[in-house]
C-alpha positions, 0 to 999 in steps of 0.5 A, spaced: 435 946 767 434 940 772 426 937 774 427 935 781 421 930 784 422 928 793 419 921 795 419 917 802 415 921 807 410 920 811 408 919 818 413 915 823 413 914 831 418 917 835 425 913 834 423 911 828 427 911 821 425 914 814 429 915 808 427 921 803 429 920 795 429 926 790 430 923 783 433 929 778 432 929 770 433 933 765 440 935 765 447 932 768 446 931 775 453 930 777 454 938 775 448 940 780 450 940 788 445 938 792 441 940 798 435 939 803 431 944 807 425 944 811 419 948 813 416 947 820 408 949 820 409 956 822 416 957 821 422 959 816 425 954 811 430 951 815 436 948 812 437 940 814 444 938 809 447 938 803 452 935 798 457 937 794 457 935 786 462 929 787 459 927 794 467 927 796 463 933 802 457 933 806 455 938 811 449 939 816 446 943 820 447 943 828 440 938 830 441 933 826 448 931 826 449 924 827 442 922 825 440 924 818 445 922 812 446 925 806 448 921 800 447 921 792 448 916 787 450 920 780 449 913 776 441 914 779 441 920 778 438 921 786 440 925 792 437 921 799 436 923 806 436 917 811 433 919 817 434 915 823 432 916 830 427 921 828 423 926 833 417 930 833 421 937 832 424 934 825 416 934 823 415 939 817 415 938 809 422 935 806 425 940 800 431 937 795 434 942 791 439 943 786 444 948 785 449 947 778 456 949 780 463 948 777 467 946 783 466 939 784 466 939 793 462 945 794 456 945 798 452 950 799 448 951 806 444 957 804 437 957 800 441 959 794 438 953 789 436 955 783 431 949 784 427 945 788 422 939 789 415 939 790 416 937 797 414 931 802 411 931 808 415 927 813 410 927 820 414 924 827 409 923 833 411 922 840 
């Protein structure tokens, strides 16, 4: 079982940048492919991008290409999500997540993640 903690939110103007972390502990992180998704105020989860075990593949969704990066380090045991040229419409709580897989280049687009982090709130105004 792996405990996932998200840090790096918070409130950005227009443009600007911000970089989530999720810090993974209580198993091997390197066996977990990773994930992040979103939730907009009134709207459903949403997923933002995800990475496979061995970081070898990523893979986003449409909106964001090109301005978010997902990365992990599996030394550190994190996942990150650097955030660039943020806008008002990517406003919402930030979800890690973390799936155990055997395949070292899957990644997984759908909220099929047995666990999650708390959230952090990243708020972008115009």
């Amino acid at each position: 079982q792996v405990q996932l903690v998200g840090s790096g939110g918070g409130l950005v103007q227009a443009g600007g940048s911000l970089r989530l972390s999720c810090a993974a502990s209580g198993s091997i992180f390197s066996n977990y492919a990773m994930g992040w998704f979103r939730r907009a105020p009134g709207k459903e989860r949403e997923f933002v991008a995800a990475i496979s075990r061995s970081a070898g593949n990523t893979y986003y969704t449409d909106s964001v290409k090109g301005r978010f990066a997902i990365s992990r380090d599996n030394v550190k045991n994190t996942v990150f999500l650097q955030m660039n040229d943020l806008q008002p419409e990517d406003t919402a709580v930030y979800y890690c997540a973390a799936e155990r897989t055997p395949f070292p280049f899957m990644v997984i687009r759908t909220p099929d993640y047995d666990y999650w982090g708390q959230g952090t709130q990243v708020t972008v105004s115009s």
